[in-house]
PyMOL commands that place a pseudoatom at each C-alpha (Angstrom):
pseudoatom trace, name=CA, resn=UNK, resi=1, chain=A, elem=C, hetatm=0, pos=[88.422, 49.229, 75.033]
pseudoatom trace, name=CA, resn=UNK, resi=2, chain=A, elem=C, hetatm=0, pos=[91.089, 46.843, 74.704]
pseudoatom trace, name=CA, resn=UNK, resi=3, chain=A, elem=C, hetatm=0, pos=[91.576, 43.833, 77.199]
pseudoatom trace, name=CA, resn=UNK, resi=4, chain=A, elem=C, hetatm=0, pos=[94.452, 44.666, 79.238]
pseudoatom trace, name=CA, resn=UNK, resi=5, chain=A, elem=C, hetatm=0, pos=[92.051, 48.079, 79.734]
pseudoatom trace, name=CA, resn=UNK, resi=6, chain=A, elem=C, hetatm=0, pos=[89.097, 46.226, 80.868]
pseudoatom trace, name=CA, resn=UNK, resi=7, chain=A, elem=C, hetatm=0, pos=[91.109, 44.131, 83.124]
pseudoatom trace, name=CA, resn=UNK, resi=8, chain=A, elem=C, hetatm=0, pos=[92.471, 47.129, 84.567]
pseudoatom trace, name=CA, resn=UNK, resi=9, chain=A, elem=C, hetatm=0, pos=[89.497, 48.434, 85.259]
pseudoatom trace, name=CA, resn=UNK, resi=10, chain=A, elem=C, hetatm=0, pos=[87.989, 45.428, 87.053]
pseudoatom trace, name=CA, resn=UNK, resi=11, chain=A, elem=C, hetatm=0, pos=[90.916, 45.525, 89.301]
pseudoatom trace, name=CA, resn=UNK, resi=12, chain=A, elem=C, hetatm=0, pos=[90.030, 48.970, 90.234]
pseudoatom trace, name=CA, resn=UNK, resi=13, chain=A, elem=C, hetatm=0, pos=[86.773, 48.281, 91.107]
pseudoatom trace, name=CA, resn=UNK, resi=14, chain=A, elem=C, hetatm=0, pos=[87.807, 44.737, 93.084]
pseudoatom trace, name=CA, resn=UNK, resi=15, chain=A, elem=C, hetatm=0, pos=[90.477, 46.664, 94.847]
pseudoatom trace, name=CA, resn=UNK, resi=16, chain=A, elem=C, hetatm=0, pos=[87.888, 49.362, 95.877]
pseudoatom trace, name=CA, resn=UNK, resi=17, chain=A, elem=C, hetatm=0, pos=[85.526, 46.929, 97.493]
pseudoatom trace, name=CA, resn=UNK, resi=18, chain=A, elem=C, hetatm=0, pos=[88.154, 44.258, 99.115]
pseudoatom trace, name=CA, resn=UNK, resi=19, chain=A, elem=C, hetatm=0, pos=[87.779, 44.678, 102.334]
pseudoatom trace, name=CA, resn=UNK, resi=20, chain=A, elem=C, hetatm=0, pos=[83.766, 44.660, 102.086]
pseudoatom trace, name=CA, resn=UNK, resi=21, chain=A, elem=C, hetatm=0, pos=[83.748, 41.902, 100.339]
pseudoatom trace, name=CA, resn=UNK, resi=22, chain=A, elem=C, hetatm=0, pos=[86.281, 39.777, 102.192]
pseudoatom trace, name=CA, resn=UNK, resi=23, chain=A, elem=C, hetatm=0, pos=[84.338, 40.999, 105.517]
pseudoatom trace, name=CA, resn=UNK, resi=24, chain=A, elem=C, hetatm=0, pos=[80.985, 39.523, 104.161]
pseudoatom trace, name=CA, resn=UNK, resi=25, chain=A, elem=C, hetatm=0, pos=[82.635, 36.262, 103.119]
pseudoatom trace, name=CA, resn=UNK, resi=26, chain=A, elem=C, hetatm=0, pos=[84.544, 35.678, 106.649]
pseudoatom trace, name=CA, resn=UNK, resi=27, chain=A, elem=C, hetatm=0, pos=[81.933, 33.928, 108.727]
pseudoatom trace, name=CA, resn=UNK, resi=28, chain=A, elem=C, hetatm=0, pos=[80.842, 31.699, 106.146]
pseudoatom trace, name=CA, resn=UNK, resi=29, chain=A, elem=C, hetatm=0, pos=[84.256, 30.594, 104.441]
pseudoatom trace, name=CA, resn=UNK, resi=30, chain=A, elem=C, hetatm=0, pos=[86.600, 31.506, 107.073]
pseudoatom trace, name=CA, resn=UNK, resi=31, chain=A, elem=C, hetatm=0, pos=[89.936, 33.179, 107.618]
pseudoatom trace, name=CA, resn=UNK, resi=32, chain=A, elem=C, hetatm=0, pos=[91.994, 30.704, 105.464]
pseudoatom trace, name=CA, resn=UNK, resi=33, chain=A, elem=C, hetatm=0, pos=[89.793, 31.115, 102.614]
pseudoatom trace, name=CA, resn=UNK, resi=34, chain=A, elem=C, hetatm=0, pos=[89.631, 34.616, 102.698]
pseudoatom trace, name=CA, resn=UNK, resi=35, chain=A, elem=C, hetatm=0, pos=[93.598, 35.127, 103.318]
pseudoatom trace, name=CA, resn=UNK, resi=36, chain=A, elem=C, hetatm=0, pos=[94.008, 33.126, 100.042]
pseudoatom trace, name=CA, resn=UNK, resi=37, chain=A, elem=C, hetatm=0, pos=[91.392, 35.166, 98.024]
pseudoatom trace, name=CA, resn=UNK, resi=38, chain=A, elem=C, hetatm=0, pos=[92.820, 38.505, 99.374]
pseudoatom trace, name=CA, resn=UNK, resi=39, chain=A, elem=C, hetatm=0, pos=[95.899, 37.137, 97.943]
pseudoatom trace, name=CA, resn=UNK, resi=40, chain=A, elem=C, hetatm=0, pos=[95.064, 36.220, 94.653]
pseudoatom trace, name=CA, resn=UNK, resi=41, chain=A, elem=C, hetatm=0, pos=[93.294, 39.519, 94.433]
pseudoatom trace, name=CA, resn=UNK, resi=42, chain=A, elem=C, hetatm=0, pos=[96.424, 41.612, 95.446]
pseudoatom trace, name=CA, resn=UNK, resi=43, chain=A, elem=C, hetatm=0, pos=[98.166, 39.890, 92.540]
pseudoatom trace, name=CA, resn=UNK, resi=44, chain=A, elem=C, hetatm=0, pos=[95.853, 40.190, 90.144]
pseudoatom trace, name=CA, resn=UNK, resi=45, chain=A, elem=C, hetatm=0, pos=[95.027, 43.884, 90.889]
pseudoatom trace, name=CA, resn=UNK, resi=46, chain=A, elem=C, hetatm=0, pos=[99.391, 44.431, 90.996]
pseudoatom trace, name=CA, resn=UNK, resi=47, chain=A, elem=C, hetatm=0, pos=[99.509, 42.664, 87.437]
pseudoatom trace, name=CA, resn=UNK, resi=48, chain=A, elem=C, hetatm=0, pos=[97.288, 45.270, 86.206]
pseudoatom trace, name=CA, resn=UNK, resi=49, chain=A, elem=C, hetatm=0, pos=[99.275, 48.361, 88.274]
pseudoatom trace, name=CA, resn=UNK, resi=50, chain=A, elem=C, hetatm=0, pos=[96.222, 48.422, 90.916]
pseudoatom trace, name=CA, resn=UNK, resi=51, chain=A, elem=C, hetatm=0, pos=[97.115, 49.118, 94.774]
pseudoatom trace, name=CA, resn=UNK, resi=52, chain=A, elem=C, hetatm=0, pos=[94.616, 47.213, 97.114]
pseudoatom trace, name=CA, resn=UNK, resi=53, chain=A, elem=C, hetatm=0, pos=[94.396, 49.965, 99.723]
pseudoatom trace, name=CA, resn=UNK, resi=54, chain=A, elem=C, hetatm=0, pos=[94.230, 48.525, 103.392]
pseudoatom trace, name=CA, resn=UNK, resi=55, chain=A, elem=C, hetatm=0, pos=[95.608, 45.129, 102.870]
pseudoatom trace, name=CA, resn=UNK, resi=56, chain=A, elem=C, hetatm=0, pos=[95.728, 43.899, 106.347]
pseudoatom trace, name=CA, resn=UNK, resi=57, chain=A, elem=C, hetatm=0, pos=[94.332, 41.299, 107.619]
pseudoatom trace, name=CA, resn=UNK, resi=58, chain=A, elem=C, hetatm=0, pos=[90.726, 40.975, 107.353]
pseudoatom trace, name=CA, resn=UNK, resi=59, chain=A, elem=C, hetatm=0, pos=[89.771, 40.402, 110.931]
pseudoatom trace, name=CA, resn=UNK, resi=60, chain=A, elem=C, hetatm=0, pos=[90.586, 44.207, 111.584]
pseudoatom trace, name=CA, resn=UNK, resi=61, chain=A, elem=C, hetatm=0, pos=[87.399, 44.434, 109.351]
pseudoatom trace, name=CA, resn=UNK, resi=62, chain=A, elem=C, hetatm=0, pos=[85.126, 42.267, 110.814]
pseudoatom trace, name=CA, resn=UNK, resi=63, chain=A, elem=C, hetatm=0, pos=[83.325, 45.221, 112.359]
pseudoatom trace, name=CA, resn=UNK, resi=64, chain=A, elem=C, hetatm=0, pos=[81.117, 45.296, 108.898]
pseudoatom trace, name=CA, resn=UNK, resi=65, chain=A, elem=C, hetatm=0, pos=[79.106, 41.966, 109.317]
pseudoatom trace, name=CA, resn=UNK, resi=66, chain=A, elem=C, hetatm=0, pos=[76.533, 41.560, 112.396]
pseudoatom trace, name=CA, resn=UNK, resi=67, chain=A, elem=C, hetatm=0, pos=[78.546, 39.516, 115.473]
pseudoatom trace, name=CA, resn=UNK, resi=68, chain=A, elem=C, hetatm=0, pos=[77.643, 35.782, 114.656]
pseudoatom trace, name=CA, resn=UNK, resi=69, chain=A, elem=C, hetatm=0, pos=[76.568, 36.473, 110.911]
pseudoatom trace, name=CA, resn=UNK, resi=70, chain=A, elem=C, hetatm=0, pos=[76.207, 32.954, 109.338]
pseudoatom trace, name=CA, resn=UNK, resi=71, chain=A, elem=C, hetatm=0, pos=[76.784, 30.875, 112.477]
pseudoatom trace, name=CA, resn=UNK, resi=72, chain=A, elem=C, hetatm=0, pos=[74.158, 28.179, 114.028]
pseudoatom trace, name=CA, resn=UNK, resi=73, chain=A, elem=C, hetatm=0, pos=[73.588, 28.659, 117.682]
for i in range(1, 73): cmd.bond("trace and resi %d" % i, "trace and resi %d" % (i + 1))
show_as sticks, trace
zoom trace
């Protein structure tokens, strides 16, 4: 498997899991830090001719983690 293969690959799976993953991450690190990780991730995964399906933004998504998930009361 050559590089640009593997890479290609990875970007499949990232792409597949974005929005999971970016949901988890949004009440810890917050909706800056996950806007600039979805980006990087949506040009890393066009480099290697990967679509990130559902790019919007993330707080459409926020259904995924428990309502105050990582927040002190």
């Amino acid at each position: 498997m050559s590089v640009h293969d593997f890479n290609h690959r990875q970007a499949e799976i990232l792409a597949k899991d974005s929005n999971y993953e970016m949901a988890l991450m949004l009440p810890i690190s917050g909706q800056a830090v996950c806007d600039r990780a979805r980006e990087r991730l949506e040009d890393y995964c066009k480099h290697y001719g990967v679509e990130v399906v559902g790019s919007e933004s993330i707080n459409e998504k926020r259904e995924i983690v428990p309502e105050g998930y990582g927040k002190e009361e």
